[in-house]
C-alpha positions in Angstrom: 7.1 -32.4 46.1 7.4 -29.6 48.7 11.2 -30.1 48.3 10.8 -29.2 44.3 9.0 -26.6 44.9 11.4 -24.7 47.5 14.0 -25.3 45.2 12.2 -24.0 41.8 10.7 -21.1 44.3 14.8 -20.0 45.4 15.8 -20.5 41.6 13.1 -18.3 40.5 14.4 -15.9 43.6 17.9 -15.4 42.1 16.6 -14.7 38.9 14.1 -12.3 39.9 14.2 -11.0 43.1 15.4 -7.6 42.0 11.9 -7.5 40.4 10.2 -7.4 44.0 9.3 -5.4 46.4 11.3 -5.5 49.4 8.5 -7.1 51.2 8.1 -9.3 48.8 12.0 -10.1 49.0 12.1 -10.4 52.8 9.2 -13.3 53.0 10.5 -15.3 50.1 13.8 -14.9 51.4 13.1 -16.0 55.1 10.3 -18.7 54.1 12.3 -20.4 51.1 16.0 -19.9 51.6 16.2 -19.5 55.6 13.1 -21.8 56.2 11.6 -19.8 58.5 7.7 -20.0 59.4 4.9 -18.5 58.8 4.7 -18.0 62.3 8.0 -16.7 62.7 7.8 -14.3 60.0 4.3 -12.9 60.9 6.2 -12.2 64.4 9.2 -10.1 62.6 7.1 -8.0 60.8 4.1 -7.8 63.5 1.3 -8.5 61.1 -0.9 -11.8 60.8 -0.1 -15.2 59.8 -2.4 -15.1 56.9 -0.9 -11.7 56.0 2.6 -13.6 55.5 0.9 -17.0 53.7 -1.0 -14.5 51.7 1.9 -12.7 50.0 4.3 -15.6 49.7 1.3 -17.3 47.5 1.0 -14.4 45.7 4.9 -13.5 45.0 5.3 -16.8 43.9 2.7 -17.0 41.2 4.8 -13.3 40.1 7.9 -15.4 39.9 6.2 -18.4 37.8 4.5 -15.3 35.7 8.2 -13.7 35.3 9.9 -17.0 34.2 7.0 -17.7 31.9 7.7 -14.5 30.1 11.4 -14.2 30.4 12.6 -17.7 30.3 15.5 -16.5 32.4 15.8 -19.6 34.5 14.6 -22.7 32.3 17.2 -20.9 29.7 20.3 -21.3 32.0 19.1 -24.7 32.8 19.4 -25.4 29.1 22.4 -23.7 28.8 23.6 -25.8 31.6 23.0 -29.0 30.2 24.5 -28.0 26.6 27.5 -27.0 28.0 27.7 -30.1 30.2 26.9 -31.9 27.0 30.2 -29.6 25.0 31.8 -30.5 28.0 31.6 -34.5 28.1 32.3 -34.5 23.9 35.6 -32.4 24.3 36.8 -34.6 27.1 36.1 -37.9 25.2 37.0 -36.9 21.5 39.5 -33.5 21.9 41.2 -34.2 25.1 44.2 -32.7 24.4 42.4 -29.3 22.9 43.6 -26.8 25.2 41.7 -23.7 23.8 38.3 -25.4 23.4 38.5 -26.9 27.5 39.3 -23.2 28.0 36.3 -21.6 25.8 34.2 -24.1 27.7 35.1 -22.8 31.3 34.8 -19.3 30.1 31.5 -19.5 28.3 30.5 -21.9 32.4 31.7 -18.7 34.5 29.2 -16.1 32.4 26.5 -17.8 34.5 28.3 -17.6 38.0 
């Protein structure tokens, strides 16, 4: 479980993170995707340990709040799997359709 939810919570990040504050950017950022800990955090920015659990609780119910609004990252998941989906069919039925294997690769690079 705690593995899903670092992974949904540096998803949500890359969506979003331009939304937060840059507080809010550095603990998510050095909890989630560095792994620092609590601990460790509290000690970089000389405030408590509760202080640091406190806000990274809080700035991820803001990132569950902005994805259930905007839809930003369950829409590229969807997006992803369609494509994958295009992808699989075009290979199988249209191998040797040169434009529609391209089309396919340009439409997979808008979400790099």
């Amino acid at each position: 479980m705690e593995i899903e939810k670092t992974n949904r919570m540096n998803a949500l990040f890359e969506f979003y993170s331009t939304l937060l504050t840059q507080k809010q950017m550095n603990y998510m950022e050095m909890y989630y995707a560095d792994d620092f800990s609590l601990g460790e955090i509290a000690q970089e920015f000389a405030v408590s340990r509760q202080a640091v659990y406190d806000n990274i609780k809080r700035t991820g119910k803001i990132l569950e709040d902005y994805e259930r609004k905007l839809h930003m990252y369950s829409d590229y998941v969807v997006r992803s799997q369609l494509l994958e989906k295009l992808e699989t069919h075009l290979h199988a039925n249209y191998p040797d359709d040169t434009l529609a294997h391209d089309l396919v690769v340009k439409l997979a690079e808008i979400d790099e």
